[in-house]
N, C-alpha and C positions, 0 to 999 in steps of 0.2 A: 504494500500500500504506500503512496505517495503522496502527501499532502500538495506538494507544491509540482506536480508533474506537468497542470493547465495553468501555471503562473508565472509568469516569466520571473526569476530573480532579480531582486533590488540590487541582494549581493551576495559572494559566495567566495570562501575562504576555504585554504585545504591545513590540514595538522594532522603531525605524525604523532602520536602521542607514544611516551618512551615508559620503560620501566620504572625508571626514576619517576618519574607523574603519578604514577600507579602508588609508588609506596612515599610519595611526600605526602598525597593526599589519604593515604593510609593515616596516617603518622598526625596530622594535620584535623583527620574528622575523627579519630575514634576507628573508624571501621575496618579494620586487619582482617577478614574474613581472606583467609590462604587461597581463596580461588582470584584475588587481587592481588596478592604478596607472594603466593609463596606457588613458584613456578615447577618444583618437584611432584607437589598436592595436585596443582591443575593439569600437570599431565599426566594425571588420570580421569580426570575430569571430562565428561562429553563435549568440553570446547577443545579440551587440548594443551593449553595453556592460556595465562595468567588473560582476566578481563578486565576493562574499565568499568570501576564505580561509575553508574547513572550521572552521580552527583560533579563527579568530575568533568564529563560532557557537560553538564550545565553551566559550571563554571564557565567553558568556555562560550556556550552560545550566548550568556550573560552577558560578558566583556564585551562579544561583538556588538550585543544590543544595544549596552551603553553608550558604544562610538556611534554606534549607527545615525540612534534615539536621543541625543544628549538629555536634552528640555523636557524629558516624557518618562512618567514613573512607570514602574511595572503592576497593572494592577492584582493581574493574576496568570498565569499560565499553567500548561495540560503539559504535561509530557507521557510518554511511549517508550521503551526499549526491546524491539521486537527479534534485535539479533545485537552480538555482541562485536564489541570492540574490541582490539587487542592490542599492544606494547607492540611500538616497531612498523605499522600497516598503517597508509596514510590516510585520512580521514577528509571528506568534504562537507565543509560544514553550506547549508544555501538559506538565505531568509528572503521570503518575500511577502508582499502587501496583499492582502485578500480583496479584490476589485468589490466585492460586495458592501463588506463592514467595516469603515471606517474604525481605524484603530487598532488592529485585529492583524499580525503578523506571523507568519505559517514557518513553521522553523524543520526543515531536516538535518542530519548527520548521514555522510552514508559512506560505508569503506568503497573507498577510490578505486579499489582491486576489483570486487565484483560487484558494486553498485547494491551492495546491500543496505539497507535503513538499516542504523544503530539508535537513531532518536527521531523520534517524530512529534511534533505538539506544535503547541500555537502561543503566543503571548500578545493580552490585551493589553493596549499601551492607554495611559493616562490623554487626558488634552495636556496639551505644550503649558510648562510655567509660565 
């Protein structure tokens, strides 16, 4: 599923996200769960090895937003993690503008490799300061 597949991109950014990422943001939230950390554990694991935390995707489509968006709060946003990310595989991040609903910006992640969604959701922006 694609959220943004009928909407042409405002903007789209790519990032490799590294092991190092994986375990600052270990280290950083609290959540050490060794299918993040600990890449002996996940390869046995049905991914294979080591995933990114949700929340660390977030982070980054956060930052994009905030350049994107300056003047505009976050009111709320959905997020999705329908397939995983991994340490090392580069990542496309795409945001764009829903022609419909003012305000309303449609966000995927998807590995650059096989074009898989790793995040899908939306974020409603505020009116401008």
């Amino acid at each position: 599923m694609s959220l943004t597949a009928d909407t042409p991109p405002r903007a789209v950014f790519t990032w490799t996200p590294r092991q190092s990422d994986f375990d600052a943001f270990a280290q950083l939230s609290g959540d050490d769960n060794p299918i993040h950390v600990d890449p002996e554990f996940s390869a046995r694991t049905r991914f294979g090895r080591t995933v990114s935390h949700g929340m660390l995707l977030y982070t980054r489509v956060f930052g994009h937003l905030e350049a994107l968006y300056p003047d505009r709060k976050h009111e709320i946003q959905t997020l999705m993690f329908p397939n995983p990310s991994y340490a090392d595989e580069e990542l496309t991040l795409s945001f764009s503008e829903d022609a419909d609903e003012a305000g309303l910006v449609l966000i995927e992640i998807k590995r650059s490799r096989d074009g898989a969604v790793t995040l899908s959701g939306t974020c409603h922006l505020g009116d401008p300061a």
